[in-house]
BALOBA-1460 file (C-alpha; in Angstrom, 3 decimals):
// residues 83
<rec num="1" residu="x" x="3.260" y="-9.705" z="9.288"/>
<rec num="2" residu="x" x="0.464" y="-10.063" z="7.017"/>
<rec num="3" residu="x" x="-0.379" y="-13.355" z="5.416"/>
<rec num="4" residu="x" x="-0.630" y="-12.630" z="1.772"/>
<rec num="5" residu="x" x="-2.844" y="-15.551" z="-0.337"/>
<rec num="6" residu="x" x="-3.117" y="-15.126" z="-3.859"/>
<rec num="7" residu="x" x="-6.418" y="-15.842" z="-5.070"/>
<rec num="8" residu="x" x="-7.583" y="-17.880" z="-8.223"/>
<rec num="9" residu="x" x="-5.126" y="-17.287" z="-10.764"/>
<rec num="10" residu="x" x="-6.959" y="-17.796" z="-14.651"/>
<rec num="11" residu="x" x="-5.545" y="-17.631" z="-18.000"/>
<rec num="12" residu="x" x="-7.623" y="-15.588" z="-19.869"/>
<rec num="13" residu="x" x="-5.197" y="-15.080" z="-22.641"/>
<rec num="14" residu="x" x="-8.397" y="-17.383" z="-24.805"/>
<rec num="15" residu="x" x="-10.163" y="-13.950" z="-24.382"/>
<rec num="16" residu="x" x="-7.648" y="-11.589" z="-25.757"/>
<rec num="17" residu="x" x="-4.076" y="-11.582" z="-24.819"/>
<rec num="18" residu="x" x="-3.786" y="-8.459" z="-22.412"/>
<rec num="19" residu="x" x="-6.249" y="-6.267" z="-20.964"/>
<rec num="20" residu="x" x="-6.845" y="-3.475" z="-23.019"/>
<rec num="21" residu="x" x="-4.024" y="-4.300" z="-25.481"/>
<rec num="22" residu="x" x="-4.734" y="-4.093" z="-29.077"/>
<rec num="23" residu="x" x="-6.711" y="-7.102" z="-29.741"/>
<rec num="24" residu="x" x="-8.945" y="-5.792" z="-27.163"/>
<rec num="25" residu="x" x="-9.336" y="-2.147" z="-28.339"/>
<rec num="26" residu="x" x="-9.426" y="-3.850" z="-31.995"/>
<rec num="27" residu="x" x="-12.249" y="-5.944" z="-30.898"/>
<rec num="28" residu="x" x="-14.037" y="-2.849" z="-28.970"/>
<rec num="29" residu="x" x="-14.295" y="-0.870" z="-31.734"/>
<rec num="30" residu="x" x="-14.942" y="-2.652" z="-34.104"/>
<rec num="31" residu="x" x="-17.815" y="-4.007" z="-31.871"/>
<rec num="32" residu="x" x="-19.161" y="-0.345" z="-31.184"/>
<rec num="33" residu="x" x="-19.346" y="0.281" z="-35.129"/>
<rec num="34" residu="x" x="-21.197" y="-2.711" z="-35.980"/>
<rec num="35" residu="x" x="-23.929" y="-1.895" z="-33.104"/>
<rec num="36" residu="x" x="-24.237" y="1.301" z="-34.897"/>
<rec num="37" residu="x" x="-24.209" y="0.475" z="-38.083"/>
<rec num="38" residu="x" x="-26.982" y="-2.302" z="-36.885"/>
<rec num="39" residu="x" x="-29.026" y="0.634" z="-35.329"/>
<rec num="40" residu="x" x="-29.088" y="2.544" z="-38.123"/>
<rec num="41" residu="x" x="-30.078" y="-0.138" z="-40.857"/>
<rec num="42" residu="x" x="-32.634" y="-1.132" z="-37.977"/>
<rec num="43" residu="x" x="-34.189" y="2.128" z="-38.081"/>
<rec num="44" residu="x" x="-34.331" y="2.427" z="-41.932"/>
<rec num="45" residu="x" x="-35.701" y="-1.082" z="-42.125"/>
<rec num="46" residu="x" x="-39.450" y="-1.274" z="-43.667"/>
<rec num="47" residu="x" x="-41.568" y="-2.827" z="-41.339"/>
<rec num="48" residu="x" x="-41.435" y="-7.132" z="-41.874"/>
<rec num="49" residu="x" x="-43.602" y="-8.295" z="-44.606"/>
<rec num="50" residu="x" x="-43.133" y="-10.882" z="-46.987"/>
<rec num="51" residu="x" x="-41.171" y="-8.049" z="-49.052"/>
<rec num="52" residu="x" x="-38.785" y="-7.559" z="-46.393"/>
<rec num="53" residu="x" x="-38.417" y="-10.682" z="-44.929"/>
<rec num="54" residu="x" x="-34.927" y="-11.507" z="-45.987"/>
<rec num="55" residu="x" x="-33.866" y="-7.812" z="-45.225"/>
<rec num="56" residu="x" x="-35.188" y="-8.822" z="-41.512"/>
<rec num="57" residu="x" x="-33.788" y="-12.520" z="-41.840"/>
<rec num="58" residu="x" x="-30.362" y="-10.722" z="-42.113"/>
<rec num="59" residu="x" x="-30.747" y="-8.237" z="-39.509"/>
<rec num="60" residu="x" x="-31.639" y="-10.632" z="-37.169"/>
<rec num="61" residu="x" x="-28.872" y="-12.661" z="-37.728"/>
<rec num="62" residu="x" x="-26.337" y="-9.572" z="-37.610"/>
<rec num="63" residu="x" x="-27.967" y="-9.191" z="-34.123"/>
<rec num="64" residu="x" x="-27.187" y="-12.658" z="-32.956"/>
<rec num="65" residu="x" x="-23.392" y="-12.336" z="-33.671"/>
<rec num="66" residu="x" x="-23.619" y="-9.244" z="-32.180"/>
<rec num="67" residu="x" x="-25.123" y="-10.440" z="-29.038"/>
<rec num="68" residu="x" x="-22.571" y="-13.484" z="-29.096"/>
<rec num="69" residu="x" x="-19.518" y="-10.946" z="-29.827"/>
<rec num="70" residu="x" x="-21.286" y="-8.928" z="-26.598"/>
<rec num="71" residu="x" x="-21.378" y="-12.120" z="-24.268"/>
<rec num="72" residu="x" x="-17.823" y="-12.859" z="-25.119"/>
<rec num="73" residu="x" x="-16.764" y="-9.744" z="-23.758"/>
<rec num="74" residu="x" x="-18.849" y="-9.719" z="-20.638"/>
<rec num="75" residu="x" x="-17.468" y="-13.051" z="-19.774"/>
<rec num="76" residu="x" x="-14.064" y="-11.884" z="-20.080"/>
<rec num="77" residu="x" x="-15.278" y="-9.265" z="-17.740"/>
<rec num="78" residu="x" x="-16.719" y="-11.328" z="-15.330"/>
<rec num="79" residu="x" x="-13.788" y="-13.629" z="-14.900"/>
<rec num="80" residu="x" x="-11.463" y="-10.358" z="-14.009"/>
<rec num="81" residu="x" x="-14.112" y="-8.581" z="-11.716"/>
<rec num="82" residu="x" x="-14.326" y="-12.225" z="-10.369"/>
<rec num="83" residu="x" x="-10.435" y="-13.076" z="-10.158"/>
């Protein structure tokens, strides 16, 4: 007979509630559009100047949610892969 352990068991209910549910999905796509829509503003963006600074200033700062929106994900990933 087999000795069956369980390993670590985590809530990760913090992250989203179930694994592919609908916060999940919700917060998947909605992730997906904003990296596009950052793309494309990215690419339409004049290059920085003092004119465009504050177009830049906000762009940047759209990319640093993003990026902390990313990581939040990919830590939720981590600790499942991990588990």
């Amino acid at each position: 007979m087999a000795n069956k352990t369980k390993g670590a068991q985590w809530d990760l209910t913090g992250f989203f509630p179930a694994f592919n549910g609908p916060e999940m999905l919700k917060f998947k796509t909605k992730l997906s559009a904003d990296i596009s829509a950052l793309q494309k503003k990215a690419a339409k963006l004049a290059p920085l100047s003092q004119k465009t600074a504050g177009r830049w200033e906000k762009l940047l700062l759209t990319a640093e949610d993003l990026e902390t929106r990313l990581g939040h994900i990919m830590s939720y990933v981590g600790c499942l892969e991990a588990a």
